[in-house]
C-alpha positions as CSV (number, residue, x, y, z in Angstrom):
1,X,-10.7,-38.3,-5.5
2,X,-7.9,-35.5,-4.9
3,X,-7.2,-33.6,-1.9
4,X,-4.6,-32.4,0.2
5,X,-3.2,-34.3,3.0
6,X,-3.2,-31.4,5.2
7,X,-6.9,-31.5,5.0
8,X,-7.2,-34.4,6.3
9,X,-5.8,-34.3,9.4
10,X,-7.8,-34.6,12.5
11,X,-10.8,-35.2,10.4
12,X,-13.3,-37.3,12.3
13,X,-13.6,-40.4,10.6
14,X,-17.0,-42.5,10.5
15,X,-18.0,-46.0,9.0
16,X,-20.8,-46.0,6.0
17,X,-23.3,-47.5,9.0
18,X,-22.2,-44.2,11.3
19,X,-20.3,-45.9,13.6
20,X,-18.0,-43.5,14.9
21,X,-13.9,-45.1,14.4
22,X,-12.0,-41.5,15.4
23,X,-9.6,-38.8,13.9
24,X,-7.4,-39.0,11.7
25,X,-4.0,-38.5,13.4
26,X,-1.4,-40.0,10.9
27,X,-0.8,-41.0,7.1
28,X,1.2,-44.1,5.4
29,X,2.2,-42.6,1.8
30,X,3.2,-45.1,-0.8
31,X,6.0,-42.3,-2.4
32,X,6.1,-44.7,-5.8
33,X,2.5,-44.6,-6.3
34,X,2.0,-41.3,-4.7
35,X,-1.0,-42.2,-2.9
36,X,-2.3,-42.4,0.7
37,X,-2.4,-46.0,1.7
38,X,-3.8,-45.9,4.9
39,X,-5.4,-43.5,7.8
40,X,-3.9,-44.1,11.4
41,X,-6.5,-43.2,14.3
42,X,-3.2,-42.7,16.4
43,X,-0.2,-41.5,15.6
44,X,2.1,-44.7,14.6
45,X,4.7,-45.8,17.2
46,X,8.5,-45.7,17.2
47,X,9.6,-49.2,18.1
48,X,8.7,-52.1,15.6
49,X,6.2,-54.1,17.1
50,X,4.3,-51.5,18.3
51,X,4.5,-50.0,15.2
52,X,2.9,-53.1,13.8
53,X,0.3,-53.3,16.2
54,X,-0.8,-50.1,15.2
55,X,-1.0,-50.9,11.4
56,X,-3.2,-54.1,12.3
57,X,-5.5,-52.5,15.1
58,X,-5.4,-48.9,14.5
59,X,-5.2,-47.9,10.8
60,X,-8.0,-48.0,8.1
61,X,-6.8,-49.2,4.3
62,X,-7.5,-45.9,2.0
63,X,-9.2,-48.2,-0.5
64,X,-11.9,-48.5,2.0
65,X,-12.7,-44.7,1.8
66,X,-16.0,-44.5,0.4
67,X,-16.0,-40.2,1.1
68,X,-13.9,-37.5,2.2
69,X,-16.2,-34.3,2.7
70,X,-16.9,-32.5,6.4
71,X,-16.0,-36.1,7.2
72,X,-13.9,-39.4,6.0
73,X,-16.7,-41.8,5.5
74,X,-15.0,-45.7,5.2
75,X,-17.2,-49.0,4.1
76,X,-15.1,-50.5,7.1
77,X,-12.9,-49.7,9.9
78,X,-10.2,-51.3,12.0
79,X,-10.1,-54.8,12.6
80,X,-9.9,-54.6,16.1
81,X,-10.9,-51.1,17.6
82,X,-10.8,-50.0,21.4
83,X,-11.1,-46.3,22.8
């Protein structure tokens, strides 16, 4: 699957089951293997721990995309996820 980041953002992003998880706000790019590596549903924080928070609660792996049309479509979302 190839697309363009820019695409990408603000998509609404839904589990396989419908579930509704949120937008796409931010990206974590691995620059050696040129890929996407995950999707952050908020942007990611400036200080460390936060930032860290944020990968664990509020980002989906990519390799859990199952679909990127109209909508990103994952088999399974954030471990922990609050609105």
């Amino acid at each position: 699957m190839s697309t363009k980041l820019s695409r990408l953002y603000g998509m609404d992003i839904f589990t396989d089951s419908g579930k509704f998880i949120g937008n796409a706000q931010d990206f974590i790019v691995d620059l050696e293997g040129g890929e996407v590596s995950r999707i952050l549903i908020e942007a990611l924080p400036v200080g460390k721990d936060d930032a860290k928070k944020a990968l664990r609660e509020k980002s989906i792996l990519y390799k859990n995309v199952k679909s990127v049309e109209d909508v990103i479509v994952v088999s399974k979302g954030p471990a922990v996820h609050s609105q």
